[in-house]
N, C-alpha and C positions, 0 to 999 in steps of 0.2 A: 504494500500500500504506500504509496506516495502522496503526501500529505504538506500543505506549501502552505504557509500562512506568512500573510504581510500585514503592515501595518502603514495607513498613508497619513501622516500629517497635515492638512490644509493650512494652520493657520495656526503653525509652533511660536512659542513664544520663548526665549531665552531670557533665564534669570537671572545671570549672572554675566551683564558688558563693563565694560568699562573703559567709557569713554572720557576724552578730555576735553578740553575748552576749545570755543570754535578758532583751526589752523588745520595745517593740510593735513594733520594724520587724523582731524575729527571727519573731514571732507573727502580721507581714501577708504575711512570703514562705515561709515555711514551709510555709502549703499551698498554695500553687502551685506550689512545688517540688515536693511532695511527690505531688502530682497528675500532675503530669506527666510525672516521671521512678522509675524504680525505687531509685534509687539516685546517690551525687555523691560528689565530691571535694571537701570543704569547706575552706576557706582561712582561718582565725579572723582576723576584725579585731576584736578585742578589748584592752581596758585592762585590765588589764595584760597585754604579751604572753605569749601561750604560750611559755612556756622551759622548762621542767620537765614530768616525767609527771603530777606530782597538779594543775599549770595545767590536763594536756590532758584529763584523769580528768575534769576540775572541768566545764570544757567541754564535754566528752562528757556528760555526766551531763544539763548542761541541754538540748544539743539532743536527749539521748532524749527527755527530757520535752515539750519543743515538738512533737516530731512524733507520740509519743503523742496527746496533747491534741489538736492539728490534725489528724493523719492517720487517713485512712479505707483507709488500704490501706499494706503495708509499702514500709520503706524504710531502704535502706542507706546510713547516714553513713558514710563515709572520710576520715580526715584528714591533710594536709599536716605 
């Protein structure tokens, strides 16, 4: 008996990125993230760290923009 099981993903979500502040290495993984997953848990390594809401505001602001720009299909930032 030959027995085959798969399993198809549509709309994986990765919880664990970790991206930086908007420059070219947020604008060379941004769309492959963005491609391949529906959605992530992003992690900021950034200078200066996120401690406050208008750090994380500031943050947020730019990854909409990155993945605007990059992305052909949506996609859900989450943040740490």
């Amino acid at each position: 008996m030959n027995t085959t099981t798969s399993i198809t993903l549509n709309s994986p979500f990765d919880s664990h990125m970790h991206w930086r502040q908007k420059d070219a290495l947020l604008e060379q993984v941004a769309p492959y993230s963005t491609e391949q997953f529906a959605g992530g848990l992003l992690m900021p390594n950034t200078k200066p760290n996120i401690i406050t809401v208008d750090n994380l505001r500031w943050y947020r602001d730019e990854i909409q923009e990155a993945i605007v720009f990059e992305c052909r299909k949506s996609f859900l930032p989450l943040f740490t």
